[in-house]
N, C-alpha and C positions, 0 to 999 in steps of 0.2 A: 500243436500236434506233439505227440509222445512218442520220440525215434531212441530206439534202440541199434546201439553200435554194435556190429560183430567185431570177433577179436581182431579179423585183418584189417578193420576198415579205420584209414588215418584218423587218429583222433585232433587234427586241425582243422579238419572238415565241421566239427560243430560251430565253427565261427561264421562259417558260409549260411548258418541255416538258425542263425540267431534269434529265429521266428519263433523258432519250435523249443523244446525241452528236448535235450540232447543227454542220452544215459549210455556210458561203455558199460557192454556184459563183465569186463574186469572188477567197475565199482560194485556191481550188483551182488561180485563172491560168484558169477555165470559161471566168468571164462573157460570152465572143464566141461561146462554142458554139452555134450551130441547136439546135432543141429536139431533132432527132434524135440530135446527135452528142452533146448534156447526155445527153440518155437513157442513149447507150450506154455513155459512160465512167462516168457513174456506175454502173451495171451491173458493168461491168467492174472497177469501184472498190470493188463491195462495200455500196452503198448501200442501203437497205431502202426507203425514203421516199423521193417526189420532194417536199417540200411548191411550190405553185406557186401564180400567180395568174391564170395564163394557160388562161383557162374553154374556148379553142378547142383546147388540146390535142388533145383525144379524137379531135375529126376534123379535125386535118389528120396525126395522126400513128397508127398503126399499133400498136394498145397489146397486140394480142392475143399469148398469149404471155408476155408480160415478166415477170422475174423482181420488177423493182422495184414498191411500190407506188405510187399516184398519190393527192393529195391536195389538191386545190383551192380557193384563200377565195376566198369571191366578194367580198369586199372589203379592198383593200391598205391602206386609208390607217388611220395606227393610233391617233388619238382615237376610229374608230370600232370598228375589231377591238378592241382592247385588252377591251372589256367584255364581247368574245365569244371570248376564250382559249379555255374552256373546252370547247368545240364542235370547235376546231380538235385539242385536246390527245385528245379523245375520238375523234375520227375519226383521230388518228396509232394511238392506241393498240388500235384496231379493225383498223388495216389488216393487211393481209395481200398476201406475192405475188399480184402483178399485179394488185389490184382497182384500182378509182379510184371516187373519193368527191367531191362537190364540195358545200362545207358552205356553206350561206347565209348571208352577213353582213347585213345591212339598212344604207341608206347614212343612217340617219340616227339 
């Protein structure tokens, strides 16, 4: 699968998901894109996965439709993700066209 990093989302988390092809929107020259215009070129790019940390996606942006999937950690900071890879790697691995998913990290 073709996962696409947002800017907040740890980039140590591509080690968890070693299955897939793991691309930060930084390498891509993204990182200034609006969540719309990330959306789209990734799309365009062939993307499968958005992974993201930004939980307001859904409503301020227009998900219906989309080819890509959406994939949500409710927490970026990674001494505490780290022990919850496995939620995150399960929900890439569940996604599908255009659903979105937002997996729960606990911040402590």
């Amino acid at each position: 699968m073709l996962i696409l990093f947002d800017n907040g989302t740890p980039a140590p988390l591509r080690y968890a998901l070693k299955d897939h092809i793991v691309v930060e929107a930084i390498e891509r020259g993204w990182d200034r894109l609006l969540n719309g215009d990330l959306i789209a070129a990734a799309e365009a790019a062939g993307f499968e996965v958005l992974l993201t940390t930004d939980k307001n996606m859904r409503y301020q942006q227009n998900l219906t439709g989309r080819k890509i999937a959406f994939v949500v950690i409710g927490n970026q900071q990674w001494p505490i993700l780290r022990r919850h890879v496995e939620k995150v790697a399960a929900a890439v691995n569940a996604a599908t066209p255009g659903s979105f998913v937002e997996v729960e990290i606990p911040f402590t």
